[in-house]
C-alpha positions in Angstrom: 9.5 20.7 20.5 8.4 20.1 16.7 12.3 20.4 16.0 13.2 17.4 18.3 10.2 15.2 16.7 12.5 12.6 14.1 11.1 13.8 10.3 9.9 10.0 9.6 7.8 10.2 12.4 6.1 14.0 11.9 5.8 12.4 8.3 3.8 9.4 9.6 1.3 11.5 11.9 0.6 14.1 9.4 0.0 11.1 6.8 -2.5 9.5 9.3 -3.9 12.7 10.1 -4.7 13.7 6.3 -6.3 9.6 6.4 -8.6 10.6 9.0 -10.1 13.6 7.9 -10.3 11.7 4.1 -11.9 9.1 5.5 -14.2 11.1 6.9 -15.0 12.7 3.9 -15.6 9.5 2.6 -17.8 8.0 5.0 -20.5 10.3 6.2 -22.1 10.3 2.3 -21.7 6.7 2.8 -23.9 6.2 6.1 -26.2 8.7 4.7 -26.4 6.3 1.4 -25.2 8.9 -0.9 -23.8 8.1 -4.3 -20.7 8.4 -4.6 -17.8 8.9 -7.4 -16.5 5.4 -6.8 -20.0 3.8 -7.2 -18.2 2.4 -10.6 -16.0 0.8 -9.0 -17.8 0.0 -6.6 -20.3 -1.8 -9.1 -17.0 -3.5 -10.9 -15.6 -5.4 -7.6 -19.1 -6.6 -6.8 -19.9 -8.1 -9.9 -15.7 -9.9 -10.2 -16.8 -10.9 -6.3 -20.2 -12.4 -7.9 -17.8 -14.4 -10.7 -15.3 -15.1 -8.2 -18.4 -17.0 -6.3 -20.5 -18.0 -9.2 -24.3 -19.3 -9.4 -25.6 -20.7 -6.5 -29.4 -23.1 -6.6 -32.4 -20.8 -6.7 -35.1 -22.4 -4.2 -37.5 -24.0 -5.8 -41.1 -22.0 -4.4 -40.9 -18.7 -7.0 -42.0 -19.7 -11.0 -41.5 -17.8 -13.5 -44.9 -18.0 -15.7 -42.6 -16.4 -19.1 -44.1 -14.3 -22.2 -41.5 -16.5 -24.3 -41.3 -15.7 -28.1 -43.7 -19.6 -28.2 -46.2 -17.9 -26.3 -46.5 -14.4 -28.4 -46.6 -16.6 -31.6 -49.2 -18.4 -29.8 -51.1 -15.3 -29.3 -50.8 -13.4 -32.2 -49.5 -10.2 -30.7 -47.2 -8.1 -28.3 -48.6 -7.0 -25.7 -50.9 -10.4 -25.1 -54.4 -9.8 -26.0 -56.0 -9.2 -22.6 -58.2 -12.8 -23.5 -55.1 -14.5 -23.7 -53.9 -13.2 -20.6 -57.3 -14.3 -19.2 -57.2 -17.7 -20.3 -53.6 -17.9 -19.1 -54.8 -16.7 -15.3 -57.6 -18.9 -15.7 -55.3 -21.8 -16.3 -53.0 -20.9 -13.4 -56.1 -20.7 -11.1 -56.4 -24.5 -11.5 -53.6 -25.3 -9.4 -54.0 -23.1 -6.4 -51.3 -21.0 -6.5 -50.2 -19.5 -3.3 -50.4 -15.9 -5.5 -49.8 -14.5 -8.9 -47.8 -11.5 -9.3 -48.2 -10.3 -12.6 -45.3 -7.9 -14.4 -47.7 -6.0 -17.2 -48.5 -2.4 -16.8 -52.2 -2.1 -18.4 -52.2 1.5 -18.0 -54.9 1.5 -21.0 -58.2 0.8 -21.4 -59.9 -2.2 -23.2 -63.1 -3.2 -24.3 -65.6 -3.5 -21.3 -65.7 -6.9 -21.8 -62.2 -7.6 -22.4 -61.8 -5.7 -19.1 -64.5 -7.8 -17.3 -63.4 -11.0 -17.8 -59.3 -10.1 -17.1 -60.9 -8.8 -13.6 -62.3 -11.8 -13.2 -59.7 -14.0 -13.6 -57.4 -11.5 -11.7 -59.8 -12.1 -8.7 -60.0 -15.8 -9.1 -55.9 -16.2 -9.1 -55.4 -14.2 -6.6 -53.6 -11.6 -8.4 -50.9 -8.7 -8.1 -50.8 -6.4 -10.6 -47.8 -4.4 -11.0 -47.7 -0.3 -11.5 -44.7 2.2 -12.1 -43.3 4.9 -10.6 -41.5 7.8 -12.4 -38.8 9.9 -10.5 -37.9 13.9 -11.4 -34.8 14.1 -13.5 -33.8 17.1 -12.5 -32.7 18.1 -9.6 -31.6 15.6 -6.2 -34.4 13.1 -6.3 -36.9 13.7 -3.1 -36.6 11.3 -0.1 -39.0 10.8 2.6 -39.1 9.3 6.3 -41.7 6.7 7.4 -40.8 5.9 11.3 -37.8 4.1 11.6 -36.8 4.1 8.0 -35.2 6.7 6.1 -34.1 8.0 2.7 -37.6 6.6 1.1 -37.6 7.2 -2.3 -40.4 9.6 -3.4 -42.4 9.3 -7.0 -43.2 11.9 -9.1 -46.4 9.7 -10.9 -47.4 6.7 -10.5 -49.2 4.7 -13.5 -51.5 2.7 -12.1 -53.6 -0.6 -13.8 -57.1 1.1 -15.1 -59.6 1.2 -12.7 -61.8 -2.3 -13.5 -58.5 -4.0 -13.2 -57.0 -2.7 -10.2 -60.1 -2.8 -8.2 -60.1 -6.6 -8.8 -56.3 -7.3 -7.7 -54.0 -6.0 -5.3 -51.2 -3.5 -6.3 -47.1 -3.5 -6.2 -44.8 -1.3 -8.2 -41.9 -3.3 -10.4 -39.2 -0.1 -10.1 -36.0 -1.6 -9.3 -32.6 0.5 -8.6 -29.6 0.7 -10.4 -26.2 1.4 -10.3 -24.0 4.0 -13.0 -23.4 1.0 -15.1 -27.1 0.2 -15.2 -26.8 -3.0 -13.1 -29.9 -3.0 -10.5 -28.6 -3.3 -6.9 -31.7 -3.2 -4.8 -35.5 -3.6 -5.4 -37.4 -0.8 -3.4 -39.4 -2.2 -1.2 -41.6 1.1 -0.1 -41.9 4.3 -2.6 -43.2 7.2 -1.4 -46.5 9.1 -2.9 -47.5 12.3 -1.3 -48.4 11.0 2.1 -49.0 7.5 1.3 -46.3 4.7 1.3 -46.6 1.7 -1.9 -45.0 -1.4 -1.5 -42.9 -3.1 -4.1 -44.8 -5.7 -6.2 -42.2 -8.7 -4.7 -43.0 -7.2 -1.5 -46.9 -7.4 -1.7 -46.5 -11.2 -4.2 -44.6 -12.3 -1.0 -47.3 -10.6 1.5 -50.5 -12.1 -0.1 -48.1 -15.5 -0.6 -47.8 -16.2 3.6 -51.1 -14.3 4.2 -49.2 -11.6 6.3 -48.3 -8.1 6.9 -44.5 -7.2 6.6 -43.2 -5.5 9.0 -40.3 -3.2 8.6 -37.4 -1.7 10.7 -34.8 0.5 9.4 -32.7 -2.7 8.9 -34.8 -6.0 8.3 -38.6 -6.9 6.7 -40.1 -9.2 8.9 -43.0 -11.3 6.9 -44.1 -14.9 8.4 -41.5 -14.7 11.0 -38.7 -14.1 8.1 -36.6 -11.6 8.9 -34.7 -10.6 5.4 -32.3 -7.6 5.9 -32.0 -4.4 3.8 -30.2 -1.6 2.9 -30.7 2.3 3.7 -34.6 3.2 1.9 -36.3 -0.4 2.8 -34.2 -1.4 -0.4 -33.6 -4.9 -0.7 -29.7 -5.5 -2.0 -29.9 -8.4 -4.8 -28.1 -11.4 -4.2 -28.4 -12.7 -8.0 -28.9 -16.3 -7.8 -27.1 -16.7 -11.7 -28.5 -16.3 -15.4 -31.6 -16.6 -16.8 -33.6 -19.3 -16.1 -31.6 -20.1 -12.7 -34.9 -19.4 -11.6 -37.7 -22.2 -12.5 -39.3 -20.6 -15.8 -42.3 -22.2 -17.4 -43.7 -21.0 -20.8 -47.3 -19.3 -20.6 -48.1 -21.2 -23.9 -47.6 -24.8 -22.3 -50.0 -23.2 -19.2 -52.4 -22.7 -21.8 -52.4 -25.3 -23.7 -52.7 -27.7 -20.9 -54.7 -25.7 -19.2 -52.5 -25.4 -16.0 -50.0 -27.4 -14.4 -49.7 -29.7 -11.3 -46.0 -29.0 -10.7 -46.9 -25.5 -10.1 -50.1 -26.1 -7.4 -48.8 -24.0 -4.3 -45.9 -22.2 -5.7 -45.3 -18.2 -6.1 -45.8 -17.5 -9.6 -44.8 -14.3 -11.8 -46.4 -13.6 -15.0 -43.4 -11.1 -17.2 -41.4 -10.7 -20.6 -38.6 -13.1 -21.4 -38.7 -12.6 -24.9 -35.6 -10.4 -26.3 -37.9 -8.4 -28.5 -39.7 -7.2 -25.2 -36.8 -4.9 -24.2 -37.9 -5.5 -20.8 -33.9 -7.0 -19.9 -31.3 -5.9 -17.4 -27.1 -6.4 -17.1 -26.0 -8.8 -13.8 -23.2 -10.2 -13.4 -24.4 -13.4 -14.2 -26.4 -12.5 -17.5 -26.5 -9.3 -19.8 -30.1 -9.8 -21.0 -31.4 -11.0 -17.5 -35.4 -10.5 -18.1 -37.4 -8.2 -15.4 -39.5 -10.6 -14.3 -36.6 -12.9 -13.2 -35.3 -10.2 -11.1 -38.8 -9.4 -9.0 -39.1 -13.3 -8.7 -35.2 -12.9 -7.1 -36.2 -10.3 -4.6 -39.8 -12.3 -3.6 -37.5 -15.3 -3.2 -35.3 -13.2 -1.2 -38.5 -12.2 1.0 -39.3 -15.7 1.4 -35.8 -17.3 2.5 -34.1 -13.8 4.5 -30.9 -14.9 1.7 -30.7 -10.8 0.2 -27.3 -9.5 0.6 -27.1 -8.2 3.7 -26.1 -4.5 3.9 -27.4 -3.2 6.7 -26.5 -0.1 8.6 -24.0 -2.1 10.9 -22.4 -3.0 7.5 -22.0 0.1 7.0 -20.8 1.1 10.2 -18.2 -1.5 9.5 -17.4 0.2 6.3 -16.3 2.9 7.7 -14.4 1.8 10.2 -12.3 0.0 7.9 -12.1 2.9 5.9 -10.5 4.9 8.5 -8.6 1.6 9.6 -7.4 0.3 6.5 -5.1 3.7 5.3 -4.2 4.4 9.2 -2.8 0.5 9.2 -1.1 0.6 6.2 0.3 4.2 6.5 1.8 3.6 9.7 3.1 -0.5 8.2 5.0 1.9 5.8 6.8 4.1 7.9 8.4 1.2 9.2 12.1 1.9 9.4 12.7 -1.8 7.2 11.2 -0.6 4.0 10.9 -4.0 2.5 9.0 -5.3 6.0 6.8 -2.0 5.6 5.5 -2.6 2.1 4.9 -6.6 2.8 3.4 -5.9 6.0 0.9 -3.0 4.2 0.6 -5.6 1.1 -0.8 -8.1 3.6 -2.8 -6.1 5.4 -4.5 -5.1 1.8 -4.5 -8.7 1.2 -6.0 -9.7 4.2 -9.7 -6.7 3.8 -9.7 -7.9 0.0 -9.5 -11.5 1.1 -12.5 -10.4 3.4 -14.5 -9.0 1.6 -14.7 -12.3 -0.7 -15.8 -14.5 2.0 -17.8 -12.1 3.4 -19.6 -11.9 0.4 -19.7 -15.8 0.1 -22.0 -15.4 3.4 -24.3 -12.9 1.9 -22.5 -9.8 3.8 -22.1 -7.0 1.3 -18.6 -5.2 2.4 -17.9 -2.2 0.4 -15.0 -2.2 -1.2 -14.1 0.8 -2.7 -14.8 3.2 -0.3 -12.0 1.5 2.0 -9.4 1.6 -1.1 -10.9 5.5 -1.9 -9.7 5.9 1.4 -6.4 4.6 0.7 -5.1 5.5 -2.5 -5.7 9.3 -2.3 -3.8 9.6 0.9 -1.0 6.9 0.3 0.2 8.5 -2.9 1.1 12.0 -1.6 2.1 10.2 1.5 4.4 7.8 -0.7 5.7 10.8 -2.5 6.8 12.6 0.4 8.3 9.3 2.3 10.7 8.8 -0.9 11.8 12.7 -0.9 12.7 12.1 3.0 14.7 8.8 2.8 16.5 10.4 -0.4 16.9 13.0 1.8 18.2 11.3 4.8 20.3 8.8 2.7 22.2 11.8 1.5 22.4 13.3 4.9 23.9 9.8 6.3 26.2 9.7 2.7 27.6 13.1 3.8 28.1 12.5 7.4 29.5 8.6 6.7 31.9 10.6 4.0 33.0 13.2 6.6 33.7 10.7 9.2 35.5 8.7 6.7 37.8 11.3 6.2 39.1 10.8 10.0 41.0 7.8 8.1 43.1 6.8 5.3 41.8 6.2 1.9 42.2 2.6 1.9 41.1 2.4 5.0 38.0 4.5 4.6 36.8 2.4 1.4 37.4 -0.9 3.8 35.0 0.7 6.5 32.3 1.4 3.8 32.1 -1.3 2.3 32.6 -3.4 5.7 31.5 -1.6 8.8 33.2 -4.5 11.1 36.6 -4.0 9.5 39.6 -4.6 11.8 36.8 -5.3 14.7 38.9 -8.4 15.3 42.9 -7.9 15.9 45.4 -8.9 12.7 48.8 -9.7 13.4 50.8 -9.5 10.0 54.3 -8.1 8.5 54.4 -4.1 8.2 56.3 -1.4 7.2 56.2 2.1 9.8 57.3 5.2 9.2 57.6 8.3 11.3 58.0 11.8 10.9 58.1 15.1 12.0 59.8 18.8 12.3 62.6 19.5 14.1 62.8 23.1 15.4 58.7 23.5 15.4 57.9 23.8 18.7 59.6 26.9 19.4 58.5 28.8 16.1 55.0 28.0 17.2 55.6 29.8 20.0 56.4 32.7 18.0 54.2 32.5 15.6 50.7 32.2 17.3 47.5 29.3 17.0 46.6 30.8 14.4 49.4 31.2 12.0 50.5 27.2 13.8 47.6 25.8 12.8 47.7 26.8 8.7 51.3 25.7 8.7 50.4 22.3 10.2 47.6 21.9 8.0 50.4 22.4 4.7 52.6 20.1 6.4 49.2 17.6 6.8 48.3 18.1 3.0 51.6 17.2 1.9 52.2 13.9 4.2 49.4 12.5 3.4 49.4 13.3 -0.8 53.0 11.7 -0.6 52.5 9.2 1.3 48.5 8.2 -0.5 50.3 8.2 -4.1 52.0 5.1 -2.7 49.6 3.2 -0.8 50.7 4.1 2.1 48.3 5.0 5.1 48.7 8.0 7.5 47.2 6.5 10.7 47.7 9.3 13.0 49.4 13.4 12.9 50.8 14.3 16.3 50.7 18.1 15.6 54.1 18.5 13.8 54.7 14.5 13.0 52.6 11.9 11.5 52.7 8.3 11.8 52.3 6.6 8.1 51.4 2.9 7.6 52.6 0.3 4.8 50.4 -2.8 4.7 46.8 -1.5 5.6 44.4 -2.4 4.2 46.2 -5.9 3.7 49.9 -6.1 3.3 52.0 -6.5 0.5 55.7 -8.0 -1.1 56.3 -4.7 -1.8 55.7 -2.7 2.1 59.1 -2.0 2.7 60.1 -1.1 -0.7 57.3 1.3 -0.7 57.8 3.0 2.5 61.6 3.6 2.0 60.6 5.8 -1.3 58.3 7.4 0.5 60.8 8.6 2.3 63.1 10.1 0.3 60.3 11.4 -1.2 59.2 13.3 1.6 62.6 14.7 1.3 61.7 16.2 -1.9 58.1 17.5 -1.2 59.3 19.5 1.6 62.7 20.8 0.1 60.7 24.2 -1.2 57.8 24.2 1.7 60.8 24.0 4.2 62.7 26.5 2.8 59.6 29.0 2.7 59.1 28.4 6.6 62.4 28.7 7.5 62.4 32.6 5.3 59.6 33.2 7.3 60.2 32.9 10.4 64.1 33.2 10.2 64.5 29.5 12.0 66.3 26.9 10.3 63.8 23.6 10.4 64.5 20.3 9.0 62.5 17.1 8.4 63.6 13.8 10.7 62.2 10.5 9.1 62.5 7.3 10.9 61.3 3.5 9.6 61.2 -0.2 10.4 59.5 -3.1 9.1 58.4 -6.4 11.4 55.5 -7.8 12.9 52.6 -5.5 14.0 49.2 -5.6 15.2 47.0 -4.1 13.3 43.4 -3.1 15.3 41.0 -0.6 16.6 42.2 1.0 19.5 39.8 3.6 21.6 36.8 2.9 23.8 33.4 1.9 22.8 32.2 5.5 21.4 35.6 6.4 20.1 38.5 4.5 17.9 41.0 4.7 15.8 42.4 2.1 13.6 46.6 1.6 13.9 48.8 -0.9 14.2 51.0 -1.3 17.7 53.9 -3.5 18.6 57.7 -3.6 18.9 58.2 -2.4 15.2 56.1 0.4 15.3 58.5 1.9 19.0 61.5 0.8 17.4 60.4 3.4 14.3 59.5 6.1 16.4 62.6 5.8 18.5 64.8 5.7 15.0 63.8 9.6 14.6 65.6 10.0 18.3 68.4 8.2 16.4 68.2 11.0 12.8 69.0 13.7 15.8 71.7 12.3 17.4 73.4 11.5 14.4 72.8 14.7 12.6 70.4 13.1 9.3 67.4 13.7 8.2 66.3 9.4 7.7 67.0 6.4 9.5 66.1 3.2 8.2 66.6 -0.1 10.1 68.7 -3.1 8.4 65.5 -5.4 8.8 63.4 -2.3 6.3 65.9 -2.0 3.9 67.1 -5.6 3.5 67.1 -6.3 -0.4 66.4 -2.7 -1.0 68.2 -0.5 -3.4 69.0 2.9 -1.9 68.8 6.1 -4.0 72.3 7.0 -2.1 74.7 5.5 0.0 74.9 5.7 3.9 76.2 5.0 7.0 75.8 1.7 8.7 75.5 1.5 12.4 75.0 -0.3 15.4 72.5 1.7 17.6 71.2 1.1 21.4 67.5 2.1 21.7 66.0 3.5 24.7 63.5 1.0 26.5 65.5 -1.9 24.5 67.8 -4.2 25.3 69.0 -5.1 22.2 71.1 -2.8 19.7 69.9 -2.5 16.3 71.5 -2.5 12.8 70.6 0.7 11.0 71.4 3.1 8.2 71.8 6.9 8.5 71.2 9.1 5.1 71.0 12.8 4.2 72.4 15.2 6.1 70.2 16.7 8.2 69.8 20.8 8.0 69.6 21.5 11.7 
């Protein structure tokens, strides 16, 4: 069965078949949310999709309250004294935020005092303090399950705010997740620790902000009625909104020194770093040295609006589907017999996901895009490889069998059909010359001499006609066992027909002086060679049914030349040329002119008899 199956076609199943099973490989580390070896370039065609699109407006209810260089000359020091902070939260207070989400670690202890007044003014804000998580660095890092949602990352520690502080201001962690290059891709909303689950510091900012509890599914956050979507691990995918300061950012020192501001009454505020010397930066598309603070104020904005990119785990369902679609498509586009429609048709379809994936993105839907491509690449190259080797192959398959059923015709006639498959498929009338041959004496020595001995005698006699008759342009159109018909004016006729087929004549004579002789030894039977040859009108054409033709020329000049052998035997010579062939002509040798009567013709015929015949 596998032996009938066309190669192309076995090629194209066992190319989507390979796709499949890649694909698959592919995709189940992808719905599990994995990382994978294309996360690089993965990373890379999100951030050119982010420059493709550019900044967009940040909304206008997140501040950023920044640590700017003004504000630690203000203060004297890095970290802010703990008063300053004070003062600063003190400040903020005055204009009833809705909460104050503040980016410091104070993992250390201060003065009692110090302490005491901070907590205060925490309390008074209201105020989140942020806290850290640290992860194992060796070995996979732990995940854990809470309901619905999966893949939670766990902490190894947690550094918490000392104990006066935390007790006077909720908690939230400021760990965000990045990709191989270092960009961060998601905030975390939930980390796990032991048994208990700790939200992000965006997540609780946001939480105390509409005075409500988030609710989360495996695919959304639900606070205030938002729904915000996110990714495998309650992490919310970052939809940066551009560079720093696309979010509103106010210095702490102006705060302070006017002891608050009316612009910011109501408004999310977080308290961070933007100063360079901080170190407390991170690469996005949009900005190398984006500060951290910026980026929590990005995902609480997120919270607040439901505008997070949204990969989701029907994205990613949809990921892999086009990742087994895309190769599948494009692998069977290619085995398209038209190689040029096969390669524009995969080239659009390519197009087309890429395309996409842009405007996709442009709607907040986060498409990945090198898994699909992963999935392509590694199968179309072998695949590509192999389809080359078989049209090669099949091209010099077709080359040999074109070249062995050129050799059914004539040279001339064969480079004609090559280069113009439709040759002669219309009639052509035109001027030839025709000349016939064959053996006198051969049908009873075949008799004698058996099939097999016959048929190597008549393939001599075949090599010789047509060598003879090739060095002068002429065609041999047909054998008929012991004679042959040969042709003067195919592929296209010429002054110089007639002249051509009378020296072929005589020079048949010649060739087959010794071949002749050699027979006739052999088989002790005298043979001879009868040549007969007119020139006139002809059509030349394919003649044959719809499967099977033969190109030759037919008319009154091509009877009158085979009946002009019938005339060589009555007359006792071995060539007979008509008047009409050899008008003009110079004849090697002189001979007899006659009037001859043709069968089937009504009219005699002027011709000239020469060389003696040997039987």
């Amino acid at each position: 069965m596998w032996r009938r199956v066309p190669p192309h076609l076995a090629l194209a199943v066992a190319a989507v078949a390979f796709c499949c099973g890649w694909s698959l490989f592919l995709v189940l580390p992808h719905l599990r949310g994995e990382a994978a070896s294309f996360d690089r370039i993965e990373a890379a065609l999100t951030d050119l999709r982010f420059s493709i699109l550019g900044p967009r407006p940040a909304p206008e209810d997140v501040v950023v309250i920044a640590i700017d260089d003004a504000t630690i000359a203000a203060a004297g020091a890095y970290p802010l004294p703990r008063p300053y902070i004070a003062r600063l939260l003190r400040a903020l207070a005055t204009t009833a935020p809705k909460a104050v989400a503040v980016d410091i670690l104070f993992i250390d202890s201060g003065t009692p005092e110090v302490d005491t007044e901070l907590a205060a003014a925490l309390a008074a804000a209201p105020a989140i303090l942020g806290m850290a998580a640290s992860f194992s660095r060796s070995g996979p890092e732990a995940r854990a399950s809470q309901g619905p949602i999966t893949n939670i990352p766990v902490a190894q520690a947690i550094l918490r705010p000392v104990r006066p502080l935390r007790q006077a201001a909720r908690l939230g962690l400021v760990n965000v997740a990045s990709d191989e290059a270092g960009t961060p891709r998601h905030v975390p909303l939930l980390i796990a620790e032991g048994h208990t689950l700790h939200p992000a510091l965006s997540l609780r900012a946001v939480g105390v902000a509409t005075a409500s509890q988030p609710i989360l599914t495996a695919d959304s956050v639900v606070l205030a009625g938002r729904e915000t979507p996110i990714d495998i691990g309650a992490g919310l995918a970052l939809r940066f909104y551009g560079p720093q300061g696309t979010i509103r950012t106010v210095s702490a020192k102006r705060v302070v020194d006017e002891g608050g501001m009316e612009s910011l009454r109501g408004k999310l505020l977080f308290i961070g770093s933007t100063a360079l010397a901080s170190g407390d930066t991170l690469s996005t598309p949009f900005d190398p040295v984006l500060p951290g603070v910026e980026l929590l104020a990005t995902a609480a904005s997120h919270l607040l609006h439901g505008d997070a990119l949204i990969r989701t785990s029907g994205v990613r369902l949809a990921d892999a589907a086009i990742a087994f679609a895309l190769p599948v498509l494009v692998v069977i586009a290619l085995s398209i017999g038209r190689v040029g429609l096969g390669v524009a048709v995969a080239a659009l379809l390519v197009g087309a996901f890429v395309l996409s994936a842009i405007v996709l993105f442009a709607q907040g839907i986060w498409l990945a895009m090198a898994l699909p491509l992963a999935a392509l690449i590694v199968p179309l190259a072998p695949f590509l490889a192999a389809r080359l080797w078989l049209d090669r192959y099949s091209e010099r398959r077709l080359t040999a069998a074109r070249d062995g059923l050129l050799r059914f015709h004539p040279p001339a006639v064969a480079a004609r059909l090559a280069a113009r498959p439709d040759f002669l498929a219309d009639p052509v009338e035109q001027r030839a010359a025709i000349l016939f041959l064959d053996l006198s004496g051969f049908t009873g020595m075949s008799e004698r001499l058996g099939p097999v001995r016959t048929r190597a005698l008549l393939k001599e006699m075949h090599d010789l006609v047509e060598d003879t008759a090739t060095r002068r342009n002429g065609s041999v159109t047909s054998f008929m066992g012991d004679g042959a018909m040969i042709l003067f004016g195919l592929a296209e006729t010429a002054p110089d027909d007639a002249a051509r087929a009378v020296e072929t004549a005589f020079a048949l004579l010649t060739e087959f002086d010794e071949w002749i002789a050699r027979l006739s030894a052999e088989t002790g039977t005298a043979t001879g060679l009868r040549i007969g040859a007119h020139a006139g009108p002809v059509v030349i054409s394919r003649l044959g049914g719809a499967r099977n033709q033969h190109i030759t020329a037919t008319g009154d000049t091509v009877n009158v030349a085979s009946r002009l052998m019938d005339i060589a035997k009555a007359e006792g010579v071995a060539i007979v040329l008509s008047a009409d062939l050899v008008a003009g002509l110079y004849l090697p040798e002189a001979g007899r002119a006659k009037r001859v009567a043709l069968r089937g013709r009504s009219e005699p015929l002027d011709v000239i008899c020469l060389h003696p015949a040997l039987v």
